[in-house]
N, C-alpha and C positions, 0 to 999 in steps of 0.2 A: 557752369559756364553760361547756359542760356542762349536767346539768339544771336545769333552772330551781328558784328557789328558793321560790317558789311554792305553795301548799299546794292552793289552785283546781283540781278535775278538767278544767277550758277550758282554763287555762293548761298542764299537762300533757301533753293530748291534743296540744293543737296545736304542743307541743314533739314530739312522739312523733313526727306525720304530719306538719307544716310545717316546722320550721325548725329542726331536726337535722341537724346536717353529716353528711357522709359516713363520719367517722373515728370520729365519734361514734354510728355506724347499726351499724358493727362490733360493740363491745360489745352487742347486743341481740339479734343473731343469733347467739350462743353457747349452745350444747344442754351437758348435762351428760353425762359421758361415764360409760361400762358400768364395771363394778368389777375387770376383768379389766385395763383400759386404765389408769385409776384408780392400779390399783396398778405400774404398769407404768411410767408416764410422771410419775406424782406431783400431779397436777393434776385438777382437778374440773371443770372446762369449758371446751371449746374451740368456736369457730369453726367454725361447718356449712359445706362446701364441696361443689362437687358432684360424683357419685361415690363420697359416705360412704355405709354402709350407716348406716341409723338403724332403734329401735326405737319405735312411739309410742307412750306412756304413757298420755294422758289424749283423751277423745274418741271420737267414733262409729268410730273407727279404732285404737283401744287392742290393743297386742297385735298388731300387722301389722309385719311388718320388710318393709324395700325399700331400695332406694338412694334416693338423691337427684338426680333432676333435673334442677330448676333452684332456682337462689336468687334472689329478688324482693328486693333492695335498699330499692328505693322503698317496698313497701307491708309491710316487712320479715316476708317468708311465703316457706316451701321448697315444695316439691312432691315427693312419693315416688312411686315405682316404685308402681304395682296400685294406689293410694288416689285413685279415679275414683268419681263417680258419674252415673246415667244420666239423663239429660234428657226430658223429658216426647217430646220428638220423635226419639229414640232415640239422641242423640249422648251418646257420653263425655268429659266433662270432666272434667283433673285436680280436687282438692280442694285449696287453700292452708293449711298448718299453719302456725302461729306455731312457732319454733325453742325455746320454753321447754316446748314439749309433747312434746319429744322427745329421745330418749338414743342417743348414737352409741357400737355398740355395735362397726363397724370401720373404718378409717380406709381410702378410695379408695385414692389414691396420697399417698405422704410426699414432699413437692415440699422445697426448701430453705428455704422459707420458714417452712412449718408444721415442721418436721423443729429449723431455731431458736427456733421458741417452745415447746416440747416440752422441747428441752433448758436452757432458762433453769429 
């Protein structure tokens, strides 16, 4: 079905959060990639996995490289390596980023999967 054709920010949202397949959560988690990679593989954005290093661009954490994590599907948010902050009762919790606020600047590992959409 895709996105809804809809103009409503209700109707949007609850496509975003509710009832967005899974094939469809894919496309959303795609960071745009560093100008090195860019020119290397031809393509302007891929798919966060984890184990990328990422750089992040926008936010209280602009300017921080780390790897990645984890990838949250459901509430479509990554988590980096050092991008924690501390809790009033002294525990560290990671911070969730959205994947359009971030540029992967090196690929973990090149599995067969990512290694065929690279080369298309």
């Amino acid at each position: 079905m895709g996105v809804p054709k809809s103009r409503q920010p209700r109707k949007q949202r609850r496509w975003l959060y509710k009832t967005s397949k899974l094939h469809e959560r894919h496309r959303l988690l795609h960071a745009t990639l560093s100008k090195d990679l860019r020119e290397k593989y031809g393509k302007r954005a891929v798919r966060v996995k984890k184990g990328d290093k990422v750089k992040i661009m926008r936010g209280q954490f602009a300017g921080h490289e780390g790897r990645v994590l984890e990838v949250d599907m459901k509430k479509c948010r990554i988590t980096v390596d050092g991008v924690t902050i501390t809790k009033a009762d002294g525990t560290e919790v990671a911070v969730p980023i959205h994947p359009s606020n971030v540029m992967i600047v090196d690929f973990g590992e090149v599995d067969d999967v990512r290694k065929k959409i690279l080369e298309r």
